[in-house]
N, C-alpha and C positions, 0 to 999 in steps of 0.2 A: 188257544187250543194247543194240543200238544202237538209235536211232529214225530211222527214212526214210518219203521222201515220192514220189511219183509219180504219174502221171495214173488217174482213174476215173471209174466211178459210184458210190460211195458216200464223203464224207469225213469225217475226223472234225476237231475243233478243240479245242486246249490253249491256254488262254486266250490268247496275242496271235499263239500259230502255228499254221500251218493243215498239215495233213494230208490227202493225196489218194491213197485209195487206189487204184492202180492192174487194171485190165480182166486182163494179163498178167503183171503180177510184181505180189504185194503185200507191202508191208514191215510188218512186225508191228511195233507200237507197243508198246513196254515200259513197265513200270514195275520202277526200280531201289529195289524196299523187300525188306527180308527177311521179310515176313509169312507166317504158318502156313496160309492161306487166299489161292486167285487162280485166274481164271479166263482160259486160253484159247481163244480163237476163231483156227481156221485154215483160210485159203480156202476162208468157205464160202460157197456158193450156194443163192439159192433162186428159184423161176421158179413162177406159176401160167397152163398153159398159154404162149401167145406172150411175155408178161408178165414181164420179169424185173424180181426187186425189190430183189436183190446178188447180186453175185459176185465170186467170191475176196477177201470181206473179211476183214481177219484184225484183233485187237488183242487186249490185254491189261488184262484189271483186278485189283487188289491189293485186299486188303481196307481198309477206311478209304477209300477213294479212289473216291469214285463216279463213275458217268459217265452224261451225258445224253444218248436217243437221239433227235434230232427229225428232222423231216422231216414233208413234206405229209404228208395225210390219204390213205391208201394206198400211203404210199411202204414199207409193210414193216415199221413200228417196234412190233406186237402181233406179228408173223408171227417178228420176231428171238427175241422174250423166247419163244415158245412152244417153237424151236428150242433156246434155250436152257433152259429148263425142263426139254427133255427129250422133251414131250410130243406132238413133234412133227417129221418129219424131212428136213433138208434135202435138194436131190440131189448135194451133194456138199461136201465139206471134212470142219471136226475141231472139238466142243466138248470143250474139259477140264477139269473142277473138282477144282481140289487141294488138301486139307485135312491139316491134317498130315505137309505132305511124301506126302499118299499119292492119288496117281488115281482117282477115282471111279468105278466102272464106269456104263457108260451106262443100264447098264438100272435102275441103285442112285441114280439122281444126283435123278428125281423125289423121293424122299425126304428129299434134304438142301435143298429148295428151298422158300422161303414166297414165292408169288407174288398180288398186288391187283391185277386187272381188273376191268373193268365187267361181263363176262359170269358174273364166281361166282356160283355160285346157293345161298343163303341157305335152311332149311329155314324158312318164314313162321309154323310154326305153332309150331315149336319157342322154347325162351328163348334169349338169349344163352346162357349156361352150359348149357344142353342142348345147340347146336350146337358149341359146343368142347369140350363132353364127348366129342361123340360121334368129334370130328376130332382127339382126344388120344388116345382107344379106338385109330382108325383106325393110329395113328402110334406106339404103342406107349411113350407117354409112361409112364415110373416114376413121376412124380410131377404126375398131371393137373389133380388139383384144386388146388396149388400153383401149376402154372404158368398154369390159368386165371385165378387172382386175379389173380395178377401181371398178366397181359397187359388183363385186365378195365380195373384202375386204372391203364392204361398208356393205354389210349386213351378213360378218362373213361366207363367205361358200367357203371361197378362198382356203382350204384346204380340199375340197369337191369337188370340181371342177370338176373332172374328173368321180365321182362316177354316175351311173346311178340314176334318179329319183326314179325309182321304189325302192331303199334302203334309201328314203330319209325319217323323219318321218313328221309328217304332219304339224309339225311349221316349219319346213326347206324349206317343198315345199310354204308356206305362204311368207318365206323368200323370196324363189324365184320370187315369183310372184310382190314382191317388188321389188326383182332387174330388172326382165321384163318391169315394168313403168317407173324407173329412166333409162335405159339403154341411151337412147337416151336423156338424161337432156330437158326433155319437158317444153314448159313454163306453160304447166297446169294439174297439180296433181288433181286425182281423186280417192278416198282414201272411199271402200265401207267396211265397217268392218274389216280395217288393222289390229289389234291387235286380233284376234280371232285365236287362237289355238299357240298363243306365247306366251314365258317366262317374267321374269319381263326383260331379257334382248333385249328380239326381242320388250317388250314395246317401251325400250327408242330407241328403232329406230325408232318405226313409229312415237314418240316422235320430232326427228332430220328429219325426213323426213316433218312432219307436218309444223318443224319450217324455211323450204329452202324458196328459194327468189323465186319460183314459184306463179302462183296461184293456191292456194290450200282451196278444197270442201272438207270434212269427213265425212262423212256419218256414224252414229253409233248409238246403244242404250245405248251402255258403257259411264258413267258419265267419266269416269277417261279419255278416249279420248277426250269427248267432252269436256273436262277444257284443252287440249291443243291449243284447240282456243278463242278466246277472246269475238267471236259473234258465233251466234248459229241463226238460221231458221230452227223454229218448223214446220212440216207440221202436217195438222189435216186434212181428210176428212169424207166423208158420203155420203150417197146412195143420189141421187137429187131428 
């Protein structure tokens, strides 16, 4: 596909060039990989009340290839990943996640999705391995307590396991909520301020999580996150 550029409210950036997507016409930004996993975005919109936060934004991400979405603090970059998740619905355009060559239905795409935000809500009273138990039940995991381990000593808490949440401190439960997204090795990462309230060591995780063969969104105002991906889509809006 070709890659174009034109005037808007929302842009994106590929390291030394800059992308503007256009109010009227928008050029979808491609990526030319043959990967079994990728995600389209086409013209979509989204407005709360007078407030619009994009329109007709369209692009493309491939698996391996991440992209950073920043912008101010209400310019829309939790409001995008939710529409993309699924969980939530724009007033108009097209998500589409394709795996294997095959289209996801929309109403099927929450399940192929591990998303870390600040609002998951953590059972406090539960252990780690009880709340992943119960989100492996939920998800119809074959093999739960497998991939709990794994994900357990994937984000350092495997010697924690068994402790309830409520003694956890607040980069632990961020941990957590990272292991919650990977549990089920999704094919689309959805990454809303991973690095907030962790060490330089929980960095380089979201670091290693940002760099998996998924398709992976980051959502952030932290520069040091957004240089983990190589493109970036700035969203900017304004009252209409």
């Amino acid at each position: 596909m070709s890659r174009g550029c034109g005037g808007g409210i929302a842009s994106a950036h590929y390291g030394s060039r800059s992308c503007r997507f256009s109010r009227a016409r928008t050029s979808l930004v491609s990526v030319s990989r043959p990967d079994s996993m990728h995600l389209t975005v086409s013209d979509l919109s989204m407005r709360y009340g007078a407030r619009r936060l994009f329109e007709r934004l369209s692009f493309e991400v491939a698996a391996g290839e991440p992209i950073a979405i920043v912008g101010a603090n209400g310019s829309g970059k939790s409001t995008l990943l939710r529409i993309l998740s699924g969980v939530l619905s724009p007033i108009g355009g097209k998500v589409v996640l394709t795996v294997d060559g095959r289209a996801i239905p929309s109403y099927d795409r929450p399940r192929h999705v591990g998303m870390v935000t600040p609002d998951l809500q953590l059972y406090e009273a539960f252990t780690a391995r009880e709340n992943l138990e119960f989100l492996a039940a939920a998800r119809g995991l074959a093999d739960g307590a497998l991939a709990i381990l794994n994900v357990l000593e994937r984000v350092d808490l495997a010697d924690r396991a068994d402790d309830p949440l409520s003694g956890y401190s607040t980069g632990m439960k961020q941990r957590m909520r990272i292991a919650a997204a990977l549990l089920h090795e999704p094919p689309l990462l959805l990454l809303d301020e991973p690095g907030a309230t962790l060490d330089e060591a929980g960095r380089a995780l979201v670091e290693s999580v940002a760099a998996s063969d998924a398709v992976v969104l980051l959502a952030t105002n932290d520069p040091r996150e957004a240089d983990l991906c190589p493109r970036r889509l700035t969203l900017g809006g304004r009252i209409a």
